[in-house]
Each structure stands twice: as structure tokens, then as C-alpha cells.
C-alpha positions as CSV (number, residue, x, y, z in Angstrom):
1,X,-61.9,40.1,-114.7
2,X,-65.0,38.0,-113.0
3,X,-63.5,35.6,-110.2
4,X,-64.5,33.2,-108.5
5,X,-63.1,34.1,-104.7
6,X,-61.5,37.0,-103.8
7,X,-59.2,37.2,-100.5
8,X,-58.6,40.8,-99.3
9,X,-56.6,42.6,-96.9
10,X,-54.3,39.6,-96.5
11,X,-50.5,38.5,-95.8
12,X,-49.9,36.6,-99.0
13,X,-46.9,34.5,-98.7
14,X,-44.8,33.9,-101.8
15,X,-41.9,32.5,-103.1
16,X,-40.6,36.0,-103.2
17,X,-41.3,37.1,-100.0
18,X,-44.9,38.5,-97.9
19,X,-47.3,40.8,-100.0
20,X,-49.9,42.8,-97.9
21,X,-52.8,42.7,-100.7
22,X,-55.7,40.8,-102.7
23,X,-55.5,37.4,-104.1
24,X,-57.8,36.6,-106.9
25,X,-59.2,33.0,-107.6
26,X,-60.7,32.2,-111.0
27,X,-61.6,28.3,-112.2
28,X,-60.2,27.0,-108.9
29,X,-56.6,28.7,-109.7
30,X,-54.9,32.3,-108.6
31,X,-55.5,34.4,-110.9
32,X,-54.2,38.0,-109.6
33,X,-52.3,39.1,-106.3
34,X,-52.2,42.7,-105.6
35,X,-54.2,45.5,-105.0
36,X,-57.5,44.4,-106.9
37,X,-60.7,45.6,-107.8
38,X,-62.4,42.7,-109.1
39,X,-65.7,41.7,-108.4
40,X,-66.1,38.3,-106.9
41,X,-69.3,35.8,-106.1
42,X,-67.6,35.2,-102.9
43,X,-65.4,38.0,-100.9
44,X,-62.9,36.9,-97.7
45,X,-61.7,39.4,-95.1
46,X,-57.9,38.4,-94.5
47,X,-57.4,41.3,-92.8
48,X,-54.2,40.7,-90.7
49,X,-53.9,37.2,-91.9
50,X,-51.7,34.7,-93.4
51,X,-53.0,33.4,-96.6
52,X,-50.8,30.2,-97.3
53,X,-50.6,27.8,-100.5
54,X,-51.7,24.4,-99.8
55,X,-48.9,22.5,-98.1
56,X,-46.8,19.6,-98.7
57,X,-46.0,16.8,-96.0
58,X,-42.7,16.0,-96.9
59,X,-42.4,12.8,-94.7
60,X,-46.1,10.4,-94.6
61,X,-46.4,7.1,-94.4
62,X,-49.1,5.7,-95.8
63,X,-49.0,1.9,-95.2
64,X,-51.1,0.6,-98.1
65,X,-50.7,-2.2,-99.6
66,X,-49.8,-5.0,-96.8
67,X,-51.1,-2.4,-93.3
68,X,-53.8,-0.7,-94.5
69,X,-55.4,-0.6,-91.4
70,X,-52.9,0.9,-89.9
71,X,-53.4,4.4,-92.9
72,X,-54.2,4.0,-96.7
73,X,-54.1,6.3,-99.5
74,X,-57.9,7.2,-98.5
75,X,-57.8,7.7,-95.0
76,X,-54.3,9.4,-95.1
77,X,-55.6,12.2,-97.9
78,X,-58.7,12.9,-95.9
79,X,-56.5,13.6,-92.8
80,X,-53.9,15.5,-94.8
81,X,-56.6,17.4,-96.6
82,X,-58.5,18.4,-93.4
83,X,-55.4,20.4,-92.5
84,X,-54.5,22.2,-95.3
85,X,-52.5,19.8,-96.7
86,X,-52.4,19.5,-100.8
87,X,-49.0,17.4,-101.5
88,X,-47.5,14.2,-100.0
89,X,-44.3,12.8,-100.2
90,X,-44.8,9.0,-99.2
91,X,-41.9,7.2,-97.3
92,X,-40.9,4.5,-98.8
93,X,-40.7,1.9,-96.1
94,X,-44.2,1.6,-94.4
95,X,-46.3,-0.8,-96.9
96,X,-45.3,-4.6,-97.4
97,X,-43.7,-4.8,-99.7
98,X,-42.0,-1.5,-100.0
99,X,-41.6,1.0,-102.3
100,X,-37.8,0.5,-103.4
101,X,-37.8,-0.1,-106.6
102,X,-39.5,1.2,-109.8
103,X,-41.8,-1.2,-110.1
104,X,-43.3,-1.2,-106.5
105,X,-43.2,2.7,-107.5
106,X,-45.8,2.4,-110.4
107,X,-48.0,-0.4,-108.3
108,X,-48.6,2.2,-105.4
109,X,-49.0,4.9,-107.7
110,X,-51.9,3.1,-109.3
111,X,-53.0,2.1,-105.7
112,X,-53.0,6.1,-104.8
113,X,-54.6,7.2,-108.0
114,X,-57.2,4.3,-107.4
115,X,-58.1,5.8,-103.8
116,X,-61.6,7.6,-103.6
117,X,-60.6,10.6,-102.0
118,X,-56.8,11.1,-103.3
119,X,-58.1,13.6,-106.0
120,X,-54.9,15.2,-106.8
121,X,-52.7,13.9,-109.7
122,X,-50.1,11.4,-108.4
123,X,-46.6,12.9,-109.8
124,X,-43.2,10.1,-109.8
125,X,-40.1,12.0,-108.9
């Protein structure tokens, strides 16, 4: 199997628990964790560390519309991003007006999906 990036030697967290090993990263997705021989355009020594999934903020508040200057949806990703950061879960409070009811919900999704940097599909819960 050609991949993309390989990560060896690393503590791979799981859902089911820490796995001393090789992740595999093909088209921008893991492809393999274990012990693996693949070859890879580009090779990372994790050796004795951590390698982590993206992480989710549970509790931002991104103040756009009504205080944008305060954070948007574009400033807000690029901060969230720059530390590792790959979900969001928005508080609903922060913009004017807020996000309480569905249809405020589908207005500052389209706001979020509109932002130049939020690249990540927005997803309603």
C-alpha cells in the first residue's frame, strides 16, 4: 500500500485504548495503525510520542453575526486550527441575535460555511 505519510514508533491514542506502533496516512485519511511496512513520500519519528486525532473544542464562542470583532467564524478557525483543533462546538449565546432556535441555527451555519478559512463541513446536531 503507497501512503501518503507514515508516523512511526508512536503512542497512538484510540478509542480503544494506547497502541505503541505506525499510523498510515493515505488521501489525507488513516489508512493503517500497527506495525507497518509501507513505504511513504514522507516518514515521521514519533518515537516516544503521543500521536492524537484532531481535537474538538467543546465550548467556543464565536460572536459572529452582531460582535464580530470581538471573534468570527474566520478568525476563531484559524486560532482553533493552529492548535490542533479540527471540531467546534459553538455556544449558543455569544452572537446578536443568538442561536436558540432552528432558524438562527441554519443562518449561522451558512455564516460558518461561508467563512474563508472554516474548511471543514459544518454538521447540525
Amino acid at each position: 500500500m503507497q501512503v501518503t505519510t507514515m508516523i512511526k514508533n508512536g503512542l497512538i491514542v484510540t478509542p480503544m485504548g494506547v497502541v505503541n506502533g505506525d499510523l498510515a496516512i493515505k488521501d489525507g485519511k488513516i489508512a493503517a495503525i500497527g506495525e507497518l511496512s509501507s513505504e511513504a513520500k514522507e516518514v515521521i519519528d514519533a518515537h516516544g510520542q503521543l500521536v492524537l486525532p484532531g481535537m474538538v473544542d467543546a465550548h467556543v464562542h464565536i460572536n459572529e453575526p452582531g460582535r464580530s470583532n470581538w471573534e468570527d467564524y474566520h478568525t476563531g478557525s484559524q486560532a482553533l486550527a493552529a492548535g490542533g483543533t479540527t471540531s467546534m462546538v459553538v455556544m449558543p449565546l455569544n452572537a446578536l441575535p443568538a442561536r436558540t432556535t432552528a432558524a438562527e441555527f441554519k443562518r449561522h451555519r451558512q455564516i460558518a460555511e461561508a467563512s474563508p478559512t472554516l474548511t471543514l463541513p459544518c454538521t447540525a446536531v
